[in-house]
Structures are given as structure tokens and as C-alpha cells.
N, CA, C and O atoms as a GROMACS GRO file, in nm:
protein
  508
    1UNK      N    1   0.085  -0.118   0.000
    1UNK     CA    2   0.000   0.000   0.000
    1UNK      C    3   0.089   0.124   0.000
    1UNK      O    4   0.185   0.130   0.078
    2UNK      N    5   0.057   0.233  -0.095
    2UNK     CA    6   0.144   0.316  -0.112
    2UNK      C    7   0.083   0.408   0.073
    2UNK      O    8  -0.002   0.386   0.159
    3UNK      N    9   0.214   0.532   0.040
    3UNK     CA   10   0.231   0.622   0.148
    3UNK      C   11   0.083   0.700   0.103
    3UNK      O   12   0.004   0.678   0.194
    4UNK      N   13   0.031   0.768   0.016
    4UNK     CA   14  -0.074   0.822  -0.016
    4UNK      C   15  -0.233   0.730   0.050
    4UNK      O   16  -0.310   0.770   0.138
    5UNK      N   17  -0.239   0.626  -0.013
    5UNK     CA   18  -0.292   0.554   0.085
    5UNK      C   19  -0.345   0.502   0.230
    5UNK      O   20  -0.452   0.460   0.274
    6UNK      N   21  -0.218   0.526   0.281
    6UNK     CA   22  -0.197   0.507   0.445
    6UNK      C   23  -0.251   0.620   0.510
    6UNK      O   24  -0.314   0.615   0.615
    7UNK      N   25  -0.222   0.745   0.433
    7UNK     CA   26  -0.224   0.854   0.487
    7UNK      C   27  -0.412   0.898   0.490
    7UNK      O   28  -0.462   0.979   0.568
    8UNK      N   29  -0.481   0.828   0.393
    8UNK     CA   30  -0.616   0.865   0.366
    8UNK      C   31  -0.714   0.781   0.486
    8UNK      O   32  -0.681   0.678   0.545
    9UNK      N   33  -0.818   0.841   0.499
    9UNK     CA   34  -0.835   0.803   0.633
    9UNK      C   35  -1.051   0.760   0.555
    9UNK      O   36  -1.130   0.689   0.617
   10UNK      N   37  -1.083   0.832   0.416
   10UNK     CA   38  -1.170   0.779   0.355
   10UNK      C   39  -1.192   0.744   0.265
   10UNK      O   40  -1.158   0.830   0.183
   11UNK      N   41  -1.221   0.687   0.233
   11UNK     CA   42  -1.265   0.565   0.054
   11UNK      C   43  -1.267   0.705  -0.032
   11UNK      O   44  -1.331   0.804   0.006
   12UNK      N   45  -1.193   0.701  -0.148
   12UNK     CA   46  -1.253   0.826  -0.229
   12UNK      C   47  -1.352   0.749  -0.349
   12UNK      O   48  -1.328   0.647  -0.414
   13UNK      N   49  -1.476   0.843  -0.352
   13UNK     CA   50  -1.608   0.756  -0.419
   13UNK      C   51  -1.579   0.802  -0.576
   13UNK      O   52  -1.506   0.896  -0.607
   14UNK      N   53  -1.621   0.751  -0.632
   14UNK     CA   54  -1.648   0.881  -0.769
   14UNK      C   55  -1.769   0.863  -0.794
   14UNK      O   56  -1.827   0.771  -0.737
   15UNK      N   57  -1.833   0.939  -0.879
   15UNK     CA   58  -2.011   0.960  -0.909
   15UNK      C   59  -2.026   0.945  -1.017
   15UNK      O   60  -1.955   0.976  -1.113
   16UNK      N   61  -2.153   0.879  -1.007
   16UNK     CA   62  -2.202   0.848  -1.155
   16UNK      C   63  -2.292   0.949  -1.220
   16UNK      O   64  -2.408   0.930  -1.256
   17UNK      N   65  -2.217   1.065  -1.229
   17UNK     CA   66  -2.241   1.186  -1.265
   17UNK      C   67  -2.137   1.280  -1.277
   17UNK      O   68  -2.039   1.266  -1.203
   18UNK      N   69  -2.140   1.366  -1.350
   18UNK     CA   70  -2.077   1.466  -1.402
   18UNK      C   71  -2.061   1.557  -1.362
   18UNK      O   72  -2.144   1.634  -1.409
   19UNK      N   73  -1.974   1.622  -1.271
   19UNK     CA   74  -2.027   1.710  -1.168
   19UNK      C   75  -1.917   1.861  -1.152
   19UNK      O   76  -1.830   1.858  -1.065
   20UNK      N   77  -1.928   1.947  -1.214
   20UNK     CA   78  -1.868   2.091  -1.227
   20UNK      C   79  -1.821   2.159  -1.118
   20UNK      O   80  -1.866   2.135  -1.006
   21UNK      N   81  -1.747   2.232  -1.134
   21UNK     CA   82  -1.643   2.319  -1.023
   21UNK      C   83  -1.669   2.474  -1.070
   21UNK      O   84  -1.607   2.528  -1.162
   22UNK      N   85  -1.755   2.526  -1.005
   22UNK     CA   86  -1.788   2.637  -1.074
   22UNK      C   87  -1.724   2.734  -0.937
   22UNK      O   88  -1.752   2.704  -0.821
   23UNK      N   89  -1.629   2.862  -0.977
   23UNK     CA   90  -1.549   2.981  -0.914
   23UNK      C   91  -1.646   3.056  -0.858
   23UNK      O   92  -1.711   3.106  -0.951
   24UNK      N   93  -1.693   3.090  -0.744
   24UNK     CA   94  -1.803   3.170  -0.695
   24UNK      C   95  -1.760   3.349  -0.750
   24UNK      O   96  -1.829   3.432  -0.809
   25UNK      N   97  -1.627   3.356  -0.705
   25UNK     CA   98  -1.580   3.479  -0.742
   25UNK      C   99  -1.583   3.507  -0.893
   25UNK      O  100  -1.612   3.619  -0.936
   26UNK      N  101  -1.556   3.417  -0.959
   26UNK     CA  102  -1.531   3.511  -1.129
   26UNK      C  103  -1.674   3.417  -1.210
   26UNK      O  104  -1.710   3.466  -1.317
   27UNK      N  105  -1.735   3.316  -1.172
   27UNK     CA  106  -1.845   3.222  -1.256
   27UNK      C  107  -1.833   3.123  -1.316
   27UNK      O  108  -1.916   3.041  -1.355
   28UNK      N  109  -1.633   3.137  -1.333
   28UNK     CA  110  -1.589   3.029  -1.448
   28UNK      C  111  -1.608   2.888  -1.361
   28UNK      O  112  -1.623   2.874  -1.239
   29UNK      N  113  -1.600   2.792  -1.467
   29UNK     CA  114  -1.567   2.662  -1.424
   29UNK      C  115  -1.435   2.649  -1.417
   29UNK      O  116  -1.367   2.698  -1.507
   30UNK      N  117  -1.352   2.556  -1.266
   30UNK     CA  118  -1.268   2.542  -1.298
   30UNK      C  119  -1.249   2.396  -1.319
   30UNK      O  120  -1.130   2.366  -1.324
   31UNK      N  121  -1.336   2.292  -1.333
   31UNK     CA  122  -1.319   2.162  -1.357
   31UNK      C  123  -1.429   2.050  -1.365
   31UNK      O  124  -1.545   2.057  -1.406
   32UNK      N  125  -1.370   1.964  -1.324
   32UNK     CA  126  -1.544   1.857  -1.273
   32UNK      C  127  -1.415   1.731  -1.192
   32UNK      O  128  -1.301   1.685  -1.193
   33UNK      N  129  -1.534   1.732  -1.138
   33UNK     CA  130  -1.504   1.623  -1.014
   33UNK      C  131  -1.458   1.483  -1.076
   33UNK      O  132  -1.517   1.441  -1.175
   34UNK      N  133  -1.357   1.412  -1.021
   34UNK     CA  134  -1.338   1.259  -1.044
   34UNK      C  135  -1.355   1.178  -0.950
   34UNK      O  136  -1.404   1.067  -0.970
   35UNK      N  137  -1.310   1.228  -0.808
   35UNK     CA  138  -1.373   1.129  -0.664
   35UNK      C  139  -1.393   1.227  -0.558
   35UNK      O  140  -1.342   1.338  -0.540
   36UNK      N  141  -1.465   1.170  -0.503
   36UNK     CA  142  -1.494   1.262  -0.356
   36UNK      C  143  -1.530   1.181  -0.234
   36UNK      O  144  -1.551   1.059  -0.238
   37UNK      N  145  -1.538   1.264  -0.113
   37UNK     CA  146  -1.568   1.224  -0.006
   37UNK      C  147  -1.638   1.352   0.062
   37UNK      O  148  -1.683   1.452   0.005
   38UNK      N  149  -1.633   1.322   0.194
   38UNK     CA  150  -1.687   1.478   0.305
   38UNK      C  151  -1.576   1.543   0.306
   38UNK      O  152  -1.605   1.661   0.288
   39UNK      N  153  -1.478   1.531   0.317
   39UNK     CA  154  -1.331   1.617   0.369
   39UNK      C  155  -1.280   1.660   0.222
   39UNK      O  156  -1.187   1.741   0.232
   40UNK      N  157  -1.304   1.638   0.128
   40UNK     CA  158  -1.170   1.672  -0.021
   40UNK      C  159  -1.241   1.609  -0.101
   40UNK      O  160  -1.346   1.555  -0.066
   41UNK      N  161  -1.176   1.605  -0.272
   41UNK     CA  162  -1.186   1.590  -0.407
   41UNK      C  163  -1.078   1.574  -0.485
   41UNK      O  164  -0.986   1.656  -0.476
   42UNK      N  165  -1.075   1.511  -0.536
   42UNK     CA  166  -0.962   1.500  -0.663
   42UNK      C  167  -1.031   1.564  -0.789
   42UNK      O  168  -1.147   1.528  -0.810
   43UNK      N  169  -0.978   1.647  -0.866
   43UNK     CA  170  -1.050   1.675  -0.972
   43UNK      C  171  -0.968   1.710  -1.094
   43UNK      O  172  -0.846   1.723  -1.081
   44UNK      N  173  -1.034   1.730  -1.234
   44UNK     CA  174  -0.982   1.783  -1.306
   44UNK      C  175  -0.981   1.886  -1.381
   44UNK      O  176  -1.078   1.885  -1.456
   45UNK      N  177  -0.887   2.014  -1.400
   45UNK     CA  178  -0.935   2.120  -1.398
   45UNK      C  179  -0.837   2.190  -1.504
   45UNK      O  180  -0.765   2.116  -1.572
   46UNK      N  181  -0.831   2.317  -1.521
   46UNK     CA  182  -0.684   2.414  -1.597
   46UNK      C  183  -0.629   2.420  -1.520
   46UNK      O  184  -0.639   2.380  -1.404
   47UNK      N  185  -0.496   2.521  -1.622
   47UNK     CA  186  -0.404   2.574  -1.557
   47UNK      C  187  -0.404   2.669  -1.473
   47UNK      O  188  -0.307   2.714  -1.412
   48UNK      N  189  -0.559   2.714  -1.468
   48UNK     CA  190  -0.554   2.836  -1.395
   48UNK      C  191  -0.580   2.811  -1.209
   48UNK      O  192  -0.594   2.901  -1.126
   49UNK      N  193  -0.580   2.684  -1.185
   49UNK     CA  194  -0.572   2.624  -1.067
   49UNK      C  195  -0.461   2.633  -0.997
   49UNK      O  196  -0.373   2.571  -1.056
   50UNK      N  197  -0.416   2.690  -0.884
   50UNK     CA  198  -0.286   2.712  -0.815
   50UNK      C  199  -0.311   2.656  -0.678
   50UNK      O  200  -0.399   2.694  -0.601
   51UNK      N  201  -0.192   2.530  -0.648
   51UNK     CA  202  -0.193   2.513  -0.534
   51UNK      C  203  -0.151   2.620  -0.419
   51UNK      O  204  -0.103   2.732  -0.438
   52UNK      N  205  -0.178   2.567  -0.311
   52UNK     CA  206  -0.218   2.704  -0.162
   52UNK      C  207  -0.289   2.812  -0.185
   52UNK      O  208  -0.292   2.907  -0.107
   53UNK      N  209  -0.376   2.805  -0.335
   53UNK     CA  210  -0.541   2.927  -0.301
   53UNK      C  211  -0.588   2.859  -0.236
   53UNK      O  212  -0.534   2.760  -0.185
   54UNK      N  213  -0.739   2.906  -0.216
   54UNK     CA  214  -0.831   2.893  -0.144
   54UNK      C  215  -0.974   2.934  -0.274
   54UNK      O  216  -0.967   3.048  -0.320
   55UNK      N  217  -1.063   2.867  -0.314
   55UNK     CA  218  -1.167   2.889  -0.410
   55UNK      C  219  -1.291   2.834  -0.295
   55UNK      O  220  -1.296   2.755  -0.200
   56UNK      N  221  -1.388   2.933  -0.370
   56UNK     CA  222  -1.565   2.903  -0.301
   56UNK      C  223  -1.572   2.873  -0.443
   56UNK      O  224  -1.531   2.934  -0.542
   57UNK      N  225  -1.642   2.754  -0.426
   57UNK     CA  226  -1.722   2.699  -0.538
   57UNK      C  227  -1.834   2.638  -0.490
   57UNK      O  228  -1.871   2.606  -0.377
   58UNK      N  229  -1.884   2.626  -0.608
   58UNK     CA  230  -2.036   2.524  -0.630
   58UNK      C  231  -2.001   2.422  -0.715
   58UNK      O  232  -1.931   2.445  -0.813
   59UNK      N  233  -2.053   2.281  -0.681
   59UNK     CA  234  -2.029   2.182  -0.707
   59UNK      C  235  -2.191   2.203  -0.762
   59UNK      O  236  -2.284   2.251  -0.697
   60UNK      N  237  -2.196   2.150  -0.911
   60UNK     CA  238  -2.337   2.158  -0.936
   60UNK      C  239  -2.291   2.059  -1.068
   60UNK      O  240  -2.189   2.073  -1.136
   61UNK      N  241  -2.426   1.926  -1.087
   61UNK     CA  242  -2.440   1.847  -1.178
   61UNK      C  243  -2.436   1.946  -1.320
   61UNK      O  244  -2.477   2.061  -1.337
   62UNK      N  245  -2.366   1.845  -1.415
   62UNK     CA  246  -2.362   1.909  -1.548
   62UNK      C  247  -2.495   1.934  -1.619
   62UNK      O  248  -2.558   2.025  -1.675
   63UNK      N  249  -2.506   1.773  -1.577
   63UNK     CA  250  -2.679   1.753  -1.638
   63UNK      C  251  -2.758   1.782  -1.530
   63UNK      O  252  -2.709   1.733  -1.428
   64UNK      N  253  -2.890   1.859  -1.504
   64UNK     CA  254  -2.948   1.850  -1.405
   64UNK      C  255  -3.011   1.745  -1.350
   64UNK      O  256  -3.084   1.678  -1.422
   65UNK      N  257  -2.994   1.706  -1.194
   65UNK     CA  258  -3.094   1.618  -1.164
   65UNK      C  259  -3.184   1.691  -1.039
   65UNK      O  260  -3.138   1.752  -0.943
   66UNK      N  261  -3.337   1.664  -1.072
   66UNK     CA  262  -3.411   1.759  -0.993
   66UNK      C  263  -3.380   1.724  -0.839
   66UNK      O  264  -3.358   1.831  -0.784
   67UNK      N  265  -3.370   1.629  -0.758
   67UNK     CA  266  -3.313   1.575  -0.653
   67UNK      C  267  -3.226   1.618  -0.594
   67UNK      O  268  -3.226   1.607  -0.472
   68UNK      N  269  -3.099   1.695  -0.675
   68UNK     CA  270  -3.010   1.742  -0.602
   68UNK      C  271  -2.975   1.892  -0.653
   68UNK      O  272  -2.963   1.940  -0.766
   69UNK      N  273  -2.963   1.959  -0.492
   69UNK     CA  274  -2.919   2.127  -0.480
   69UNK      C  275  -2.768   2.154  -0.540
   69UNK      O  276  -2.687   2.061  -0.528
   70UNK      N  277  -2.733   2.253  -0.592
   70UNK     CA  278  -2.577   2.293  -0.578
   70UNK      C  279  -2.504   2.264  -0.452
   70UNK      O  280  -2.573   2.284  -0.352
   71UNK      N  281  -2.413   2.234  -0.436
   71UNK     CA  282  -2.333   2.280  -0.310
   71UNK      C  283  -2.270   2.367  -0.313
   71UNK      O  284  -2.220   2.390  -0.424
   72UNK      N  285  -2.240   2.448  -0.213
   72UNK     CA  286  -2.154   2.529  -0.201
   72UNK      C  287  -1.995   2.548  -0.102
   72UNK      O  288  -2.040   2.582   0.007
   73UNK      N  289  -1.890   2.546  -0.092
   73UNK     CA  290  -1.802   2.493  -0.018
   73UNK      C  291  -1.690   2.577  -0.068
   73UNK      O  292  -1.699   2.629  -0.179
   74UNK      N  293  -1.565   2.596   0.020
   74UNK     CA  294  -1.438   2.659   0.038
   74UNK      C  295  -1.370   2.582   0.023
   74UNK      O  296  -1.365   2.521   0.130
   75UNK      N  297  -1.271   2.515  -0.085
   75UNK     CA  298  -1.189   2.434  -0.123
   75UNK      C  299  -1.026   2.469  -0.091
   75UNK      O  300  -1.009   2.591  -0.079
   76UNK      N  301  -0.937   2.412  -0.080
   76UNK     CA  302  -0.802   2.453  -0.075
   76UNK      C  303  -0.732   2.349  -0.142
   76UNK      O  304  -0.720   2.231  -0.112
   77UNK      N  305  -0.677   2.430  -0.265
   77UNK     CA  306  -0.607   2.336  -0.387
   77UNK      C  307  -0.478   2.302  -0.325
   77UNK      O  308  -0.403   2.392  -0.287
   78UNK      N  309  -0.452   2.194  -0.313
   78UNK     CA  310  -0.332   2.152  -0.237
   78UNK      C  311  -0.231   2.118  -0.322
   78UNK      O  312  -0.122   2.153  -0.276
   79UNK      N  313  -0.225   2.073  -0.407
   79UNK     CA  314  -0.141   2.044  -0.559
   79UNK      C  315  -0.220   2.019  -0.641
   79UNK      O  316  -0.342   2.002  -0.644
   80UNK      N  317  -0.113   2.018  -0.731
   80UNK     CA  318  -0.181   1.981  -0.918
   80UNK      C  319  -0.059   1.943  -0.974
   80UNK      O  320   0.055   1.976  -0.942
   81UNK      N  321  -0.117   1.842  -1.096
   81UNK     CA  322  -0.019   1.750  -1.139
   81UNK      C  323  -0.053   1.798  -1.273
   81UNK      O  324  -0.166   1.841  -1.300
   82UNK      N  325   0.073   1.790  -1.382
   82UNK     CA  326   0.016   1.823  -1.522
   82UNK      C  327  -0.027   1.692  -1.576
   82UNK      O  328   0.037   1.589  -1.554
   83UNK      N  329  -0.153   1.694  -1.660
   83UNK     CA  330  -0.207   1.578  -1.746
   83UNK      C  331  -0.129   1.572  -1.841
   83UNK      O  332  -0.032   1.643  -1.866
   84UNK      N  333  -0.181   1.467  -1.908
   84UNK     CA  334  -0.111   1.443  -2.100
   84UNK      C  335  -0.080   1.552  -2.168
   84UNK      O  336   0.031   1.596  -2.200
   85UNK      N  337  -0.259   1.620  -2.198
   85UNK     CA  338  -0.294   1.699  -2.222
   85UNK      C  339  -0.258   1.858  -2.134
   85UNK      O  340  -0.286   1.891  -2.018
   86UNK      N  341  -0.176   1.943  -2.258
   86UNK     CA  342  -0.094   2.043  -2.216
   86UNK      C  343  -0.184   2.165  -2.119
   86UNK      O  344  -0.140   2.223  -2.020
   87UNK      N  345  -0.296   2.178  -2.172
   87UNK     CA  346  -0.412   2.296  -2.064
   87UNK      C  347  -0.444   2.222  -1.949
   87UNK      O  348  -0.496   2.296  -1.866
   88UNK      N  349  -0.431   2.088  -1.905
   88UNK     CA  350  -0.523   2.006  -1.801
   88UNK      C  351  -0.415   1.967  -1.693
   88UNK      O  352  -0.297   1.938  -1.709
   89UNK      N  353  -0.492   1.976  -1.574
   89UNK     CA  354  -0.394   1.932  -1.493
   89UNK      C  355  -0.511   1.813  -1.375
   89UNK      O  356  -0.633   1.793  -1.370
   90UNK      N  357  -0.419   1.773  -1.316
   90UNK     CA  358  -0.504   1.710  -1.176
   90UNK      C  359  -0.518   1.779  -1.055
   90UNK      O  360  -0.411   1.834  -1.026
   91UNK      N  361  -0.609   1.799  -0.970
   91UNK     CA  362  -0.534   1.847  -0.838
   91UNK      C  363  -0.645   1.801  -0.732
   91UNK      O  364  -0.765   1.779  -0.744
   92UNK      N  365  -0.540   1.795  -0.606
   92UNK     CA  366  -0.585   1.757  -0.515
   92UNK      C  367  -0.656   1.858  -0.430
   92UNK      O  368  -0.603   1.969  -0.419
   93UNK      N  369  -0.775   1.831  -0.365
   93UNK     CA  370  -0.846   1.970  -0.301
   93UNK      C  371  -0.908   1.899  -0.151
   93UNK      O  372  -0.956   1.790  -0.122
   94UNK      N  373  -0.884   2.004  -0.088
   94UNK     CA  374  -0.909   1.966   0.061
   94UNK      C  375  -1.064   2.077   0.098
   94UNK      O  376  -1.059   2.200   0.098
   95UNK      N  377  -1.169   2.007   0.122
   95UNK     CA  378  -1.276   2.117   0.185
   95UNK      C  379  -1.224   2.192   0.322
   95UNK      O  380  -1.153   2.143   0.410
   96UNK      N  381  -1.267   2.296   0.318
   96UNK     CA  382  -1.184   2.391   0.443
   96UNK      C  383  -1.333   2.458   0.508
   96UNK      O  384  -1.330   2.485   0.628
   97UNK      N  385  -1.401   2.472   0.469
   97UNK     CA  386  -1.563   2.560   0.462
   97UNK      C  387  -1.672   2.507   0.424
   97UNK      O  388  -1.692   2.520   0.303
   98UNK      N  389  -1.790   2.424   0.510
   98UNK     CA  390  -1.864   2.381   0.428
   98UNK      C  391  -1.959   2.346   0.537
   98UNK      O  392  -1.937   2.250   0.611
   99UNK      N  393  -2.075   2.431   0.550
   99UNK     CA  394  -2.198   2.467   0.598
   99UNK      C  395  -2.295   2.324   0.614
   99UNK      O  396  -2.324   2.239   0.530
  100UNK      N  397  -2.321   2.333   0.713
  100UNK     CA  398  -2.394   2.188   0.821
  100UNK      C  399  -2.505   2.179   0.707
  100UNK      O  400  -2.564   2.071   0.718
  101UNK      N  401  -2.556   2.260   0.596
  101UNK     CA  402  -2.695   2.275   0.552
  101UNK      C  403  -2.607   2.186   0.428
  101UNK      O  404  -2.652   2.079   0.385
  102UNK      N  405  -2.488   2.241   0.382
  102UNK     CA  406  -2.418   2.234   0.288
  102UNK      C  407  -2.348   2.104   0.250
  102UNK      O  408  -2.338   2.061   0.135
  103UNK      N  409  -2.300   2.045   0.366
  103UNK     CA  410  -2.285   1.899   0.387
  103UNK      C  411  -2.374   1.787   0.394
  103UNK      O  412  -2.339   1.669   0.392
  104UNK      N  413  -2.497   1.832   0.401
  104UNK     CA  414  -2.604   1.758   0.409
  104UNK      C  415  -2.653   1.715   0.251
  104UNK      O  416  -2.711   1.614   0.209
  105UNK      N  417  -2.614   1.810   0.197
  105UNK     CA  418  -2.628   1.823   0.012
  105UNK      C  419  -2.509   1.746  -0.046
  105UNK      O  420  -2.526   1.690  -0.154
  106UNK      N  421  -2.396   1.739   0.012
  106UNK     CA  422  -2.332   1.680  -0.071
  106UNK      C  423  -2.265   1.555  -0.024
  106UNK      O  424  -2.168   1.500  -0.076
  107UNK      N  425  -2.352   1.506   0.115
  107UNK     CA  426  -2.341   1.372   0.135
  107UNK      C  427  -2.494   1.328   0.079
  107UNK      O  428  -2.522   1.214   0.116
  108UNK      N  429  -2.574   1.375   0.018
  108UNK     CA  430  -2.689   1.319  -0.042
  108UNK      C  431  -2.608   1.273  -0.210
  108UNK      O  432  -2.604   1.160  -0.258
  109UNK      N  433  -2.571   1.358  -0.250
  109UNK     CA  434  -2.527   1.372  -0.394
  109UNK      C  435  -2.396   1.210  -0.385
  109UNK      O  436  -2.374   1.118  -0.464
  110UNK      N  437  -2.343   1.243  -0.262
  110UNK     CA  438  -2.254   1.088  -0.261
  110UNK      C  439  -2.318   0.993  -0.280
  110UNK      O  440  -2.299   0.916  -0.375
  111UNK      N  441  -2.439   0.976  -0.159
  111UNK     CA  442  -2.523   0.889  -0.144
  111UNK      C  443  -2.593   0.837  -0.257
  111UNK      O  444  -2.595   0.714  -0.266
  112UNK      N  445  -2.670   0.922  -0.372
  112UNK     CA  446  -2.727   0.929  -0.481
  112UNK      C  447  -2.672   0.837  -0.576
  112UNK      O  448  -2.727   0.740  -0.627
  113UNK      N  449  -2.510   0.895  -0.598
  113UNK     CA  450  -2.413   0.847  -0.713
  113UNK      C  451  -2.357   0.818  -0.688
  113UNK      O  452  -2.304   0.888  -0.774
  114UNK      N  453  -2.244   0.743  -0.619
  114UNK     CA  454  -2.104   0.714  -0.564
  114UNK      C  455  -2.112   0.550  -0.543
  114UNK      O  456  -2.192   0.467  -0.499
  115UNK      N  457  -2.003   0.553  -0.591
  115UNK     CA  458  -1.954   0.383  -0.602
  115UNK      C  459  -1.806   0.424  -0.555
  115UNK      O  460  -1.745   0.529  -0.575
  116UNK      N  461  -1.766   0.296  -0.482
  116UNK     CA  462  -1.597   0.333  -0.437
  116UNK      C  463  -1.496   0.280  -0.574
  116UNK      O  464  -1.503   0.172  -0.633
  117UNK      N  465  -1.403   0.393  -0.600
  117UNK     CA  466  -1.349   0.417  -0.710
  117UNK      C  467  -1.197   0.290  -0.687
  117UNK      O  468  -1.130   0.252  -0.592
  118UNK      N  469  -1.202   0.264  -0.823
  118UNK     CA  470  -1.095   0.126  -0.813
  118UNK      C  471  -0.926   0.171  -0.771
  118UNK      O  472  -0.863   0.249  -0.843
  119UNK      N  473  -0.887   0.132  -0.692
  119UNK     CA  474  -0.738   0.080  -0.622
  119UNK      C  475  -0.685   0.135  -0.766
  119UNK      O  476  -0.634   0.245  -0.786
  120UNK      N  477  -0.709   0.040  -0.854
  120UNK     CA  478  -0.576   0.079  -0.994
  120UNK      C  479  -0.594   0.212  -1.048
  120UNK      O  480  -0.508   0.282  -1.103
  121UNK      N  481  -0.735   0.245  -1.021
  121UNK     CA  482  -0.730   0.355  -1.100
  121UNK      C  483  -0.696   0.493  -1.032
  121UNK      O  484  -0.671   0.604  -1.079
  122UNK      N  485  -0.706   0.429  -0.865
  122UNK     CA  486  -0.673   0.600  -0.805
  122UNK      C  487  -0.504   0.582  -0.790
  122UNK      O  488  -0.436   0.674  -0.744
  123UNK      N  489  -0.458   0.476  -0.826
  123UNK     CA  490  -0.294   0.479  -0.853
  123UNK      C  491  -0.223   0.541  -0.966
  123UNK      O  492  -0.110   0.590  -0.964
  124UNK      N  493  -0.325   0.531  -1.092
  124UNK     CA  494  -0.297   0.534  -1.234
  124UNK      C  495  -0.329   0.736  -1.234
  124UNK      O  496  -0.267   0.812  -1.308
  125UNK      N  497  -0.423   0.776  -1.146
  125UNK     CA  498  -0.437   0.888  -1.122
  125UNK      C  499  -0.296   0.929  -1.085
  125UNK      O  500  -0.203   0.957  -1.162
  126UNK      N  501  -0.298   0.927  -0.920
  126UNK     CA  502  -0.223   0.982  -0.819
  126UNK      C  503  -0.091   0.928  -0.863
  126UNK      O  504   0.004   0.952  -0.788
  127UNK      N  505  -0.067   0.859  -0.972
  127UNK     CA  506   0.098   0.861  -1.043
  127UNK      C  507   0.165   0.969  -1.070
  127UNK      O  508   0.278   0.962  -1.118
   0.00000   0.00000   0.00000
């Protein structure tokens, strides 16, 4: 078991849904989600992502589903890795801010969609 591993303390899920990173401050998207939990996200996003900000975003389905609210939450980009692809990167995000009303929404949205995401593939990621 790698050191990344040891160190994680919850299953990261991914959703069977499509799910956007929208900048509260400027509107843009900065990505869409690949796994999540209550505490953090792995996602994929641009270059315009810098580890040690701090972003308010809304986590809101691409496609709508009437069932589930936006969330809203204070993220802290902790790194980013460059993809294949020269504009894309990976990065790791830690929730820092995220409202008792707010958590309730996006442990429904887990609940909804989330399957626990495969061993090889959060290796083939986090490579």
C-alpha cells in the first residue's frame, strides 16, 4: 500500500455523474469532479488552478438532476499534477468551509451516485 494511501483516512467515491467546479468569485468553471468524499476531491481542472489558493465553489451536476441542490463549499487546492494533455492538470483539493446545511447536500449527492473508485485507477491517477 502506497504512502498516499496510508495517509487517507476515507474511501474516495467517484459519481455516476458529471459534476462541475464552478469559481463563486469570477463564474468560471474550474473543472469537474473525479472522486470525492466529506473532507476533499480530486479533480480535473486548468491551468488556472494554483496550489495554496483557497476557491468558493459550487459543485453543481452538469446535467441537471431535480433531486439534487448545488453545493456550495471553500476548497483549498493543495497540488496539481500536469495531465497528457498540455491545458489540463489534476489536483488535489481539501474542503476547508462547508456549511452543516451544505454537507447535508453533498453527502446526499454521494449517497445518490457514488460507487468506491478502483485501487488501480486512483494509482494510475495519483501517479
Amino acid at each position: 500500500m502506497s504512502a498516499d494511501n496510508e495517509r487517507r483516512r476515507l474511501p474516495r467515491l467517484q459519481l455516476d455523474l458529471q459534476v462541475e467546479l464552478v469559481d463563486q468569485a469570477s463564474g468560471d468553471t474550474l473543472g469537474v469532479l473525479v472522486n470525492v468524499h466529506l473532507e476533499g476531491f480530486l479533480m480535473m481542472g486548468g491551468l488556472t488552478l494554483k496550489p495554496d489558493h483557497l476557491y468558493t465553489v459550487e459543485l453543481r451536476p452538469i446535467t441537471p438532476v431535480p433531486s439534487l441542490e448545488p453545493v456550495t463549499l471553500t476548497m483549498d487546492c493543495l497540488w496539481t499534477r500536469a495531465m497528457g494533455q498540455q491545458d489540463r492538470v489534476w489536483a488535489g483539493c481539501q474542503i476547508v468551509d462547508l456549511a452543516p446545511d451544505e454537507k447535508q447536500k453533498l453527502a446526499a449527492m454521494i449517497e445518490q451516485f457514488a460507487h468506491e473508485a478502483a485501487e488501480e485507477e486512483q494509482h494510475q491517477r495519483m501517479a
